[in-house]
RODREN-308331 format. One record per residue (C-alpha): residue in three letters; x, y, z. Coordinates in nm, 2 decimals, always signed. Layout:
// residues N
   lodo        x        y        z
    ALA        X        Y        Z
...
This chain:
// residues 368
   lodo        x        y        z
    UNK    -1.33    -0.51    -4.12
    UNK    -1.12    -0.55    -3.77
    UNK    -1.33    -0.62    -3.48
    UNK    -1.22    -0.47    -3.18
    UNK    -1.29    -0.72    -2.84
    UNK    -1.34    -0.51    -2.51
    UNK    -1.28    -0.62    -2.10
    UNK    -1.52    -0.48    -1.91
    UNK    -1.38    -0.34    -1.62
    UNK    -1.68    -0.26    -1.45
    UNK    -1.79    -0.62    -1.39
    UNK    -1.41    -0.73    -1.24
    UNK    -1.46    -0.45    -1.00
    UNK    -1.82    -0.56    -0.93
    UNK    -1.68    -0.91    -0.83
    UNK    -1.37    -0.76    -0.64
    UNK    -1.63    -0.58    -0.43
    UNK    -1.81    -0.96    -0.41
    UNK    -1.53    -1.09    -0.29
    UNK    -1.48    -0.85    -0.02
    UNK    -1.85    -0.91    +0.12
    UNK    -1.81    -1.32    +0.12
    UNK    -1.78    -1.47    +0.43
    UNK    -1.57    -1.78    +0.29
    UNK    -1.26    -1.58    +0.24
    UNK    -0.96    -1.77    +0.29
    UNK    -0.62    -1.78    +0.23
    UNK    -0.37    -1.97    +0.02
    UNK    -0.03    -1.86    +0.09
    UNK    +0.29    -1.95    -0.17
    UNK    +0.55    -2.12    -0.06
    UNK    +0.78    -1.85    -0.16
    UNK    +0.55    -1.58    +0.04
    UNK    +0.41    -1.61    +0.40
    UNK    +0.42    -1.91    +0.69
    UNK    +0.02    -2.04    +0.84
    UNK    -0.05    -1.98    +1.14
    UNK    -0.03    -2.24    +1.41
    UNK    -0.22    -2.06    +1.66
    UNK    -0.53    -2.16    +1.76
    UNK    -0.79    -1.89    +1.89
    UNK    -1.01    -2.13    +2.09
    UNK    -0.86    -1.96    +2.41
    UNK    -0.79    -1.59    +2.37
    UNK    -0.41    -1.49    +2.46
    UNK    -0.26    -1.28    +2.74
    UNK    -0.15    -0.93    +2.70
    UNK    +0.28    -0.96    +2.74
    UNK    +0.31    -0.56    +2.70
    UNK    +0.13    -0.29    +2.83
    UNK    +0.20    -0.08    +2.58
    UNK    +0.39    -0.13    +2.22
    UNK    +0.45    +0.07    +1.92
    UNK    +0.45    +0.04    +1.59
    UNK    +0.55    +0.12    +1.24
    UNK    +0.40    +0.08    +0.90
    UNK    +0.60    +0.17    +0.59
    UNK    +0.45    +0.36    +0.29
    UNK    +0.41    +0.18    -0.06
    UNK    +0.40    +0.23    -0.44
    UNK    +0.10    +0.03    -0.57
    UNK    +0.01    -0.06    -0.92
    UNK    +0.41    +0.03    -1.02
    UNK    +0.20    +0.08    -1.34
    UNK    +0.08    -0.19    -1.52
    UNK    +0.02    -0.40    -1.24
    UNK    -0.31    -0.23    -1.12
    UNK    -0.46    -0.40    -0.80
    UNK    -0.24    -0.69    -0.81
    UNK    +0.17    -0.50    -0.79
    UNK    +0.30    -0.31    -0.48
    UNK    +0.62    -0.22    -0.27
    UNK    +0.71    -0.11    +0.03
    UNK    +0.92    +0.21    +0.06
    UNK    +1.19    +0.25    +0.30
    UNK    +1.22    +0.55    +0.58
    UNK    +0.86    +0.72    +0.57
    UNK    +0.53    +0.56    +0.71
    UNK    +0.25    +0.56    +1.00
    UNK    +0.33    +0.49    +1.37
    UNK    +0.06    +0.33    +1.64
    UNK    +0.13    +0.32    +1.96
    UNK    -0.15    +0.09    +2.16
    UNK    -0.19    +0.07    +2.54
    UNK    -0.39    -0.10    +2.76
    UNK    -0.67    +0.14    +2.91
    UNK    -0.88    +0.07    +3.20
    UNK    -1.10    +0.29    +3.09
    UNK    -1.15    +0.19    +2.79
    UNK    -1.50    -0.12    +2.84
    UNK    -1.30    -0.48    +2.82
    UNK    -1.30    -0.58    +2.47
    UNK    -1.36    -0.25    +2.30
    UNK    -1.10    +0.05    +2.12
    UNK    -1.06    +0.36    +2.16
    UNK    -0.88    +0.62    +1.91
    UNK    -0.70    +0.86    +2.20
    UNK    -0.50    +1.09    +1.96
    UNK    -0.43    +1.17    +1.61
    UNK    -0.10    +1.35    +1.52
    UNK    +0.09    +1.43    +1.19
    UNK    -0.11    +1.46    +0.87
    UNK    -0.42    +1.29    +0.99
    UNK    -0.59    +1.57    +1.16
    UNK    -0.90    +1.55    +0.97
    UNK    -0.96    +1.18    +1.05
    UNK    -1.22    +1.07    +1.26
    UNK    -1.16    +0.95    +1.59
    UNK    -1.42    +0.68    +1.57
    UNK    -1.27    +0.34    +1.52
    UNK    -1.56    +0.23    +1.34
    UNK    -1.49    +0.50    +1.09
    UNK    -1.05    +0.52    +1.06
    UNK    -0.91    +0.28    +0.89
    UNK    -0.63    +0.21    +1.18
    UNK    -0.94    +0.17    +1.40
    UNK    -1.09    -0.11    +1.18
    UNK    -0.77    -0.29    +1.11
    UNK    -0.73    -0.30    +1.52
    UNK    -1.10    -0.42    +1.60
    UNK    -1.04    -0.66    +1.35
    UNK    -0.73    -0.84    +1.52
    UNK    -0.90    -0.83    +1.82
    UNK    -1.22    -1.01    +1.69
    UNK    -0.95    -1.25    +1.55
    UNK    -0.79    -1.29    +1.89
    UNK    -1.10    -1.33    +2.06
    UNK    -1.03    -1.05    +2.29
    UNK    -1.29    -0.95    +2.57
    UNK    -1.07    -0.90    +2.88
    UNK    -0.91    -0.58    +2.84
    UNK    -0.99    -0.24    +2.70
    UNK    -0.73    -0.05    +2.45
    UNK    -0.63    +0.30    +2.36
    UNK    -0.46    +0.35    +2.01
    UNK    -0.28    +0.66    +1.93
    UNK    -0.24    +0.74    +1.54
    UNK    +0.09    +0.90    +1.41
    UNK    +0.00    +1.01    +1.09
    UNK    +0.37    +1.02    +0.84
    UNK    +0.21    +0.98    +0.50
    UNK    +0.00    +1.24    +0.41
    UNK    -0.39    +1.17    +0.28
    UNK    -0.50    +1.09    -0.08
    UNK    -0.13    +1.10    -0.16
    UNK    -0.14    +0.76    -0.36
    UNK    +0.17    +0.64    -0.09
    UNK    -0.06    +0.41    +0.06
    UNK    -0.14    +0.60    +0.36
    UNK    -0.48    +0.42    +0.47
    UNK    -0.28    +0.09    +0.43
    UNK    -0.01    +0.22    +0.66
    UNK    -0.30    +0.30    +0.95
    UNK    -0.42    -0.02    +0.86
    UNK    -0.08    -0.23    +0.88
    UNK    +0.08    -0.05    +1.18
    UNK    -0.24    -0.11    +1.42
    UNK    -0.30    -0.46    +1.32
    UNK    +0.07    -0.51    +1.39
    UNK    +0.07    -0.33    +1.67
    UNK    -0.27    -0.53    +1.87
    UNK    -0.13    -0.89    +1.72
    UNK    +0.25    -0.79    +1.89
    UNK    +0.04    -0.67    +2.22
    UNK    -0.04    -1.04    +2.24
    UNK    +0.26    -1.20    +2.20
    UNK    +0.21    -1.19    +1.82
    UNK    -0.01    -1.52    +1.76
    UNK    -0.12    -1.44    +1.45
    UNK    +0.09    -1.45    +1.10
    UNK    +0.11    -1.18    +0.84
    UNK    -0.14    -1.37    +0.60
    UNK    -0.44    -1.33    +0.91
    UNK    -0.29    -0.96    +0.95
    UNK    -0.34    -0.87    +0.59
    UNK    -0.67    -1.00    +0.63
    UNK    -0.73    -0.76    +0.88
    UNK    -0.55    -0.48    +0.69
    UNK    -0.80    -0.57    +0.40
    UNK    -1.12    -0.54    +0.59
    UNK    -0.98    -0.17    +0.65
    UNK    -0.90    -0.11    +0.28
    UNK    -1.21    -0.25    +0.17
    UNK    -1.45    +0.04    +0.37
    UNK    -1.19    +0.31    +0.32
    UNK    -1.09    +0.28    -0.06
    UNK    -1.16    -0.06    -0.17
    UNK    -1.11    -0.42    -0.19
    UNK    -0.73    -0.43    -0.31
    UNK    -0.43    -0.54    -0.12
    UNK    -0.17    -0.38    -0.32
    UNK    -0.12    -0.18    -0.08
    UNK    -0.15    -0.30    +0.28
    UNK    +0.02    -0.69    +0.19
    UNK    +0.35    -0.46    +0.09
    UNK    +0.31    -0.22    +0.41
    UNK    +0.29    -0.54    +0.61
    UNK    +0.51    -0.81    +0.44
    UNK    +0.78    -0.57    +0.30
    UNK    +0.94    -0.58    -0.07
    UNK    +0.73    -0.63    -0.35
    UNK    +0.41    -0.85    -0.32
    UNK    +0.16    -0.98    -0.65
    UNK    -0.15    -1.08    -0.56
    UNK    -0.17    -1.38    -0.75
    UNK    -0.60    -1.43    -0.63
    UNK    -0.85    -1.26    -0.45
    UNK    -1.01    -1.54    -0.42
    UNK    -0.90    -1.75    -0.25
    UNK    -0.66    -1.46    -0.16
    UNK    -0.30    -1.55    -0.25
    UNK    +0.01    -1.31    -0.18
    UNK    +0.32    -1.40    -0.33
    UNK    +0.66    -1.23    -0.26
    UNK    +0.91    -1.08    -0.56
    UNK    +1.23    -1.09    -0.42
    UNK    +1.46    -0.80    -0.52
    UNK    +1.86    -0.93    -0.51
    UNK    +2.04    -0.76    -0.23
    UNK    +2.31    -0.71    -0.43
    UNK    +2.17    -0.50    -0.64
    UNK    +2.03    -0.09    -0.61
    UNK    +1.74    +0.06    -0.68
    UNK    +1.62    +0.37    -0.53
    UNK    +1.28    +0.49    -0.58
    UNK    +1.23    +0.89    -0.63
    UNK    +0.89    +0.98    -0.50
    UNK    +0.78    +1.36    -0.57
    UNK    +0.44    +1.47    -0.36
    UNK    +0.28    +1.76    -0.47
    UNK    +0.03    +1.96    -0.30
    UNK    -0.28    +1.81    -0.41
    UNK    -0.51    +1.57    -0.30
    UNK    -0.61    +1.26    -0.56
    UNK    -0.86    +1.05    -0.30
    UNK    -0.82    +0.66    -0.45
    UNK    -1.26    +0.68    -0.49
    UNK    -1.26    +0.95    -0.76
    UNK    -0.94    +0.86    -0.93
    UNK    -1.08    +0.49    -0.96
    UNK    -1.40    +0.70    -1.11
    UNK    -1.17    +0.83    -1.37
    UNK    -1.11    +0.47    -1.51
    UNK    -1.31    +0.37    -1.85
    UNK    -1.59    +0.10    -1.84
    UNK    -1.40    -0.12    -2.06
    UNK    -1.05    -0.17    -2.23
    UNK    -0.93    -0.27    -2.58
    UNK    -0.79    -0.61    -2.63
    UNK    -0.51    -0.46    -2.80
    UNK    -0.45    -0.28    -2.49
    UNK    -0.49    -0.56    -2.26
    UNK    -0.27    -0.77    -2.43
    UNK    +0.04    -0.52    -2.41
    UNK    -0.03    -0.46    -2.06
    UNK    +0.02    -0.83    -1.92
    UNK    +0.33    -0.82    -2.15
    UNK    +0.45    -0.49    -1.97
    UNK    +0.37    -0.64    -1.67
    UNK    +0.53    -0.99    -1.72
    UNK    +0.85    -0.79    -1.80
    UNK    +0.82    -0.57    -1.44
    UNK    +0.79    -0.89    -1.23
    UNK    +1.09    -1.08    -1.44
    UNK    +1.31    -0.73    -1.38
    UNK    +1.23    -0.77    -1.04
    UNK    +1.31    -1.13    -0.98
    UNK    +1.64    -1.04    -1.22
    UNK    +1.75    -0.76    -1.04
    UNK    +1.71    -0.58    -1.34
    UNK    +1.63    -0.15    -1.24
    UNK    +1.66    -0.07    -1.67
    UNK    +1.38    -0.31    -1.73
    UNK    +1.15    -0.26    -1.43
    UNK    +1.15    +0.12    -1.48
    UNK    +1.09    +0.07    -1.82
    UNK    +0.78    -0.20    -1.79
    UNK    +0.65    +0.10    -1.52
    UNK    +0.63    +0.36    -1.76
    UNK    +0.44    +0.13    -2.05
    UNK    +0.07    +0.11    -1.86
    UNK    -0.18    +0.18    -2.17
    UNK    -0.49    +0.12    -1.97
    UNK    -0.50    +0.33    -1.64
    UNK    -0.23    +0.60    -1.63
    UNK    -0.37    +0.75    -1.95
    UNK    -0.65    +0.78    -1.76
    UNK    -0.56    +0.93    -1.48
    UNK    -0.26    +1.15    -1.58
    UNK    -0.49    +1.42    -1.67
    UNK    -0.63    +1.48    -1.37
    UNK    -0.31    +1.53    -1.21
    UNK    -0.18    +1.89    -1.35
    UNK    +0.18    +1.85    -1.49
    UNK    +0.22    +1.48    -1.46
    UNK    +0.25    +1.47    -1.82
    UNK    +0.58    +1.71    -1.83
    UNK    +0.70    +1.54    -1.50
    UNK    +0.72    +1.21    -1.67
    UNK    +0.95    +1.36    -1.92
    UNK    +1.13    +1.55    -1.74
    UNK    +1.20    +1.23    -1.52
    UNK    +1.32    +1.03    -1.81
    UNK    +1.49    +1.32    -1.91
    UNK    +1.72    +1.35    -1.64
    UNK    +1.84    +0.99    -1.64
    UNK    +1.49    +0.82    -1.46
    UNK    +1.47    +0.47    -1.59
    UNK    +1.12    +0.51    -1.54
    UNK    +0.83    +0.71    -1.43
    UNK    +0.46    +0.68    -1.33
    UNK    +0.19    +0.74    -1.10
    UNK    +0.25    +0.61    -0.75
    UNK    -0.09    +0.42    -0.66
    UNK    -0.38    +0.65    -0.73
    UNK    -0.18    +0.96    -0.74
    UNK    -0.11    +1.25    -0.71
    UNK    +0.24    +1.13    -0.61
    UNK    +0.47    +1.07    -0.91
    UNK    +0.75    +0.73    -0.90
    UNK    +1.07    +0.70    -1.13
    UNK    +1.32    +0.46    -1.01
    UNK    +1.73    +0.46    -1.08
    UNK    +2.01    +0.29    -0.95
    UNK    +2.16    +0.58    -0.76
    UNK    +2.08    +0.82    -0.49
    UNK    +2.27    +1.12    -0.66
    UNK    +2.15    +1.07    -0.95
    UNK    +1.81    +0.96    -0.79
    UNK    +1.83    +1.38    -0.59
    UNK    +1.89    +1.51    -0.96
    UNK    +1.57    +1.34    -1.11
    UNK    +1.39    +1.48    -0.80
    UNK    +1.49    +1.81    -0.85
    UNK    +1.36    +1.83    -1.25
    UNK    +1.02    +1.64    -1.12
    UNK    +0.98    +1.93    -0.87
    UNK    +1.06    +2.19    -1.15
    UNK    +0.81    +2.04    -1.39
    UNK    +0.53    +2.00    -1.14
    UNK    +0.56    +2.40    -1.07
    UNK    +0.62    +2.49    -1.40
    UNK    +0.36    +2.30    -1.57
    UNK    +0.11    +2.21    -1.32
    UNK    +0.14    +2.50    -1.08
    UNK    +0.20    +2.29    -0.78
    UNK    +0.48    +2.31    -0.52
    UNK    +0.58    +1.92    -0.43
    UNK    +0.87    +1.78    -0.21
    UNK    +1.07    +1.48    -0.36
    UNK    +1.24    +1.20    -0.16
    UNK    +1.48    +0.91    -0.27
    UNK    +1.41    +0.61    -0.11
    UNK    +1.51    +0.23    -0.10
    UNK    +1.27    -0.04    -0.09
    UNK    +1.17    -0.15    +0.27
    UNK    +1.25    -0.51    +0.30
    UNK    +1.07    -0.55    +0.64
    UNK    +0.73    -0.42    +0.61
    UNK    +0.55    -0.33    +0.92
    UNK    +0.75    -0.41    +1.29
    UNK    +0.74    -0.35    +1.65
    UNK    +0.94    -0.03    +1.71
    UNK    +0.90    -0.04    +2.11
    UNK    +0.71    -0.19    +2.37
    UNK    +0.68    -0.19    +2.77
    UNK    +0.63    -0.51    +2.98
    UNK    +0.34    -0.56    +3.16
């Protein structure tokens, strides 16, 4: 009789979460990815603005097989911070002065939002201790929408206190700080905020030591992602609750392959094969689909309509197919919305979107 060899998921999250708590976390970049810093921090750095702001793009993590370990950014909808220096904020501390957009229901406390952490982290980087700031939140993406909203808080106000200073720190030590946010908010995975912040599509080759490395998509080529939202919240926590203790071999097997393929299609330029890797995840989309009502008949109707592929964006409820072309991308959008009402009896809103190539940048900024 066949024996059937399991992964146990449970203990790789267990020492993820390790990870996360080690204080000899360090960073190995690729060569193909992000440049060291050459600053030194023994002396901490002058203020050159009095005020800058920011911007953060959204991202598709997982892109389906890859879970934890793939993500992109997506052009033309993320977070905004704008940062200030406040005299009346004590030397060396933050203060959250305003949320706006979607983010009503986060907390003010800096200790508690996830922009907040990502900022007092840059500073304890920086070695700050001689001014006070004020950091308003602009909230684009909306919450538990699996777009990689905490990560675009995150990116956009680590960005936003490193440019402050005359941007001394490089986007490794920024996704660093982004990570420390991720970590208290919805775990220890960069799959989201190294995309948000490097732009394109990032594997995270190691947690430990962490190492990013950067897919680079040919310019030449399209490929348009079509990103339908409906109204329902999935919060990254309970949607990681819904994954099993342990996986088959079989399984495990044919997702490397699958996701093998997606990062070759990537590299290649190739939008037939990455949508179709995308759509082949046997281990965590079967999981989570089901909690999402109408995903199922989305999928299809995606695919249907000329999608090369379609799956969950991050931890949902936000569904992903990707194409070639922005007509035809509007088209797919409009049978995802269709399918999501009809069977899942939820209104959504679909977008076509190219990947952001950037990640997160300085928008504006005043001189002190």
């Amino acid at each position: 009789m066949a024996t059937t060899t399991y992964l146990n998921l449970t203990t790789i999250t267990a020492a993820a979460n390790n990870i996360s708590q080690s204080k000899q976390l360090r960073l190995t970049t690729s060569t193909s990815a992000i440049p060291s810093s050459t600053y030194t921090k023994s002396t901490e750095p002058l203020p050159l603005f009095s005020s800058v702001k920011s911007f953060a793009p959204a991202t598709v993590a997982n892109l389906g097989p890859g879970f934890d370990f793939l993500g992109c950014a997506v052009d033309g909808i993320g977070d905004h911070v704008t940062l200030l220096i406040d005299p009346a904020v004590q030397p060396g501390d933050l203060a959250i002065s305003h949320i706006s957009g979607a983010g009503s229901r986060l907390s003010k406390d800096p200790l508690l939002n996830c922009a907040g952490i990502a900022a007092l982290s840059v500073m304890k980087m920086l070695g700050i201790r001689s001014v006070g700031l004020s950091l308003s939140l602009d909230k684009g993406l909306p919450l538990g929408s699996g777009l990689g909203s905490s990560a675009a808080s995150a990116a956009a106000s680590a960005v936003a206190v490193n440019e402050l200073f005359g941007a001394p720190l490089s986007q490794s030590e920024l996704v660093i700080a982004g990570l420390e946010s991720e970590a208290k908010v919805s775990g220890y995975h960069a799959d989201n905020v190294a995309p948000s912040i490097l732009g394109g599509f990032v594997l995270i080759r190691s947690y430990e030591p962490l190492e990013l490395m950067q897919l680079k998509f040919p310019h030449e080529k399209s490929l348009y992602f079509v990103l339908v939202n409906p109204e329902f919240e999935a919060p990254t926590k309970e949607m990681r609750a819904a994954l099993r203790p342990e996986v088959s071999m079989s399984n495990h097997v044919w997702n490397c392959s699958q996701a093998g393929a997606l990062v070759a299609s990537v590299l290649q330029g190739d939008v037939v094969g990455l949508g179709k890797a995308l759509s082949s995840d046997k281990i965590v989309e079967p999981s989570r689909a089901p909690l999402i009502p109408g995903m199922k008949a989305v999928k299809k109707a995606a695919i249907k309509a000329g999608a090369f592929g379609c799956t969950i964006s991050g931890a949902g409820p936000t569904a992903v197919a990707v194409t070639d072309s922005e007509e035809r991308g509007r088209v797919i959008g409009e049978r995802m919305v269709e399918a999501f009402w009809r069977e899942g009896n939820l209104k959504s809103m679909a977008m076509v979107n190219k990947l952001d190539r950037v990640g997160a940048r300085l928008v504006s900024s005043v001189p002190r």
